[in-house]
Each structure stands twice: as C-alpha cells, then as structure tokens.
C-alpha angles and dihedrals in degrees: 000000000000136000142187128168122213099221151141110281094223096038100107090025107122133283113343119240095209133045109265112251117244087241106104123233117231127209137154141217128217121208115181122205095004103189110210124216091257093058096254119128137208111205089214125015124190129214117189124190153156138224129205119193123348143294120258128202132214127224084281094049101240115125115258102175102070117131117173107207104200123206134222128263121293090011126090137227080272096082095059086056091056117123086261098061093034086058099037096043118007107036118100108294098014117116096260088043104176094215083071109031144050108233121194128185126188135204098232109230108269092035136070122356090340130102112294143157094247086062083079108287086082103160093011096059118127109267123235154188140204089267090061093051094041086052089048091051101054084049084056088051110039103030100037106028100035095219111147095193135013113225091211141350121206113192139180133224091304084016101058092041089058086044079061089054098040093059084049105039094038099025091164092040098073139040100205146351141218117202109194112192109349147101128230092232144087115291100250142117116047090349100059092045096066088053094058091044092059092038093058090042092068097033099049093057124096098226093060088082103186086314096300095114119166088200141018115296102236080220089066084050093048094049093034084060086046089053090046087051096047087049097059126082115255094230102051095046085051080066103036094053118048100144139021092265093060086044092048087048090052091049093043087049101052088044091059088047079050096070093064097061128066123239087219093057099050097042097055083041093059101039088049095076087069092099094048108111102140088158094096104050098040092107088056087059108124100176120099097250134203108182122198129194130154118234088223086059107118098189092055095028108199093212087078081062093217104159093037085049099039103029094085087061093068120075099221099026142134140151140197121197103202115212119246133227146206086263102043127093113245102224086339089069086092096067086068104051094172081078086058108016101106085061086058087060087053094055087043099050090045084063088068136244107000116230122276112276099260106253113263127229 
C-alpha cells in the first residue's frame, strides 16, 4: 500500500518564526490499494484534510503541540472552520489558540473532500466501521504528518466516539482526550433505533434502486427530517414549535437541508458505527479525559446515567453534563461551542502548561 501527501514542503519544518495566519492550509493523502478490516479494498483512497497554526518541536524534535479536532456525522473537517469556532477556540486567547497549537481537522472517511460512495462507487463502495477510520486517522497522523504523540483530540458526536477508541486503541499516541456528545458504550437502545429507522427508510423505497438512485429516495427525506429532529434539544423544540405551521416549517426546512447531502453517504455513515463498543477496555485509558454531553441531548440521553455509572472505571478520567436550556441545542449544542467552550479551557489547562505564542513579524 502506497501513500503521497500533497502538502506544503515547510509545514512540519521546525519552529515557526511568524504567527500562522487564520487561514487554514489544505492538503490531501493518497493511499493506493487500502485494504479495510473487513478485506475489502479501495484502489485510491483519498484523505483530505486542514491545518490551522504550526507545528512545534521539542528538544528532541518531535511536535508536541498537535491537537485533531474531529467532526460529526455527515459534516467535514470544514464546520469546525466556520467564523463560530474560529471565534470560540481557535482565535488569540481561546483555549485551541492557533498562535500555540497545531490544529488539524480531517475530513473522516465517508464525509467532506475525502473518499466517499457519493465520488462514483455509490452502492459498491467498500464498507466500512469506526475501526477502519480510526485506523485511517492515526496513519494520518503518524505517516504523514510525522507526529509521535497528540497532545489533545477534541471530537464531536462521531468525532468524539472515534477520540474513546483512540485513547484505547493508541494509549501512548495521545495525552489527553475531549469527548464532546457521546457515550463509551455500544450504540444501542434509543440510539440505535433511530438508525435502523432511517436505514429502512432509504432502503425500503423504491427509488432507492440498489443505491443507484437518480433522485433522492423520499425515504432518505423522510429519515434526514428524523435525524433533524433527534439532533435538536427537547426543550427548545417545545418552544420553537406551538402549532402545525411552525412543525410543517421545520419539516419543510430539514427536507430542503436534505438536498445537499447523498443517501448513499449517510447510509454507509451511519451503518459504519456497528463495530463501536469502547465499554470493555475503559479501565486500559491512559489519556487524561474530560468527557461533555448536554442533558437535553436526545442521542446520549443523561437519564441512563452512563458516564455517572462507567467513569470510575477510567483512570484519568472526569465528565460534566451541562444542563440544557430552552434555548440550547440538545446534541446539536455542539455546533455552537461558545455555549462549552470555557470547559474546553479547562481540559486544556489540566494538560499542563500550554506551548510558548509563536513569535509575530
């Protein structure tokens, strides 16, 4: 298996001399004949991904300011770019500050400028589970971008399931970890229900065609206006919706967000956390570990009590459920970190001492 990265030739070469620009740099790896867990094999498989500040070294040269920052499910490393995280993490003075550390964002495999079944293969696209991306992500990591060790991931929702197995599956590759909306166990209960509802939604209709739809399947709609729903926060939704005008707006309004996704996508997205199960292997983290969630989050419901009930079990461990509001977002609070960000200073000043500002022109 081969791989080249398209990037920037002084990108990993020492301490930088200016302050990075908040303008993030793109690049792209190329892995040829990726063989999954499963046996299946991709001829060429695309990694995008950004970068935000520069890397620093150590006295042994290796970086010790890397941060990955992973995004949500049918999203890209792109909308944690966006002018609200920009101004609530990475600006000068938040907790990510760009002047210090080197932030990198893929694009998951499946989402963004990355591989996915929607680039031609549709339905015949290797399948694929979080083990497989996870797997991808520490070769980003380690093989391209020559970092040992990350000082920190902060993950979303998908992003923070793949951050539990990271500090399982790469105990000595990482310092610390930030789980953002999600739980260390199987996905099951009301969670996996609504999978399989919107599963069966796309694969039941009769446009779906094996997945060679000329159109969108009304059963992706359909599920792409069940998953809008789960996201919100009950409470807010409680106020945002009194009558059936404000509910058919809502549904009008998630259909039309529906038009700029792929059935196919979100299908194989969805289907790949089959394989997540992080609940046997907590007690082996060796990552210091500040886990969020919201309790008006639908998706990791606080009333099963799972971090209160599985956190002692990690040695480093601890976890805040902030209480949502009428005017909070449910799971889809994390889409809006000014609401959390000062507990991501917290996570970041228990690492320790935080590398020197990068010197400006």
């Amino acid at each position: 298996m081969g791989a080249s990265a398209q990037t920037s030739a002084n990108e990993l070469s020492g301490p930088p001399i200016i302050a990075p620009s908040q303008s993030p740099k793109q690049a792209d790896v190329w892995l040829e004949h990726y063989r999954f867990r499963n046996g299946e094999t991709l001829d060429h498989l695309r990694l995008h991904y950004a970068t935000l500040g520069s890397p620093h070294r150590d006295a042994a040269g290796e970086i010790d300011n890397a941060v990955m920052v992973l995004h949500w499910t049918g999203s890209g490393g792109s909308a944690l770019l966006g002018p609200e995280y920009i101004k609530a993490l990475f600006d000068p003075d938040r907790p990510l500050d760009s002047r210090r550390y080197y932030l990198i964002f893929p694009d998951i495999l499946g989402h963004g400028n990355s591989s996915k079944p929607s680039d031609g293969l549709r339905a015949k696209f290797p399948r694929y589970g979080y083990n497989d991306l996870v797997d991808l992500e520490h070769k980003l990591i380690t093989e391209t971008l020559g970092i040992k060790r990350l000082h920190a991931i902060l993950g979303m929702s998908m992003g923070g399931m793949h951050a539990w197995q990271w500090a399982e599956a790469y105990p000595d590759a990482v310092e610390g970890i930030m789980p953002v909306v999600s739980l260390p166990i199987k996905v099951s209960g009301r969670n996996l229900l609504w999978r399989h509802i919107v599963i069966d939604d796309i694969l039941s209709d009769p446009d779906w065609q094996g997945g060679n739809y000329s159109k969108p399947p009304r059963g992706f709609i359909r599920g792409y206006q069940l998953l809008r729903m789960m996201i919100d926060g009950v409470p807010r939704l409680q106020a945002a919706i009194p009558d059936a005008k404000a509910a058919d707006d809502f549904l009008a309004s998630a259909a039309e967000a529906s038009a700029s996704a792929d059935a196919n996508d979100l299908l194989y997205s969805i289907e790949s956390s089959r394989d997540y199960d992080p609940e046997p292997a907590l007690a082996k983290i060796k990552a210091r570990l500040f886990a969020l969630n919201f309790s008006d989050d639908e998706f990791n419901p606080d009333v099963l009590q799972v971090l209160q009930r599985l956190m002692p079990r990690v040695p480093h461990g601890r976890y805040v459920v902030q209480t949502g509001t009428p005017h909070s977002y449910g799971h889809w609070t994390m889409t809006h970190p000014t609401l959390w960000a000062h507990y991501v200073r917290e996570f970041m000043n228990a690492l320790g001492e935080p590398p020197p500002i990068h010197a400006s022109d």
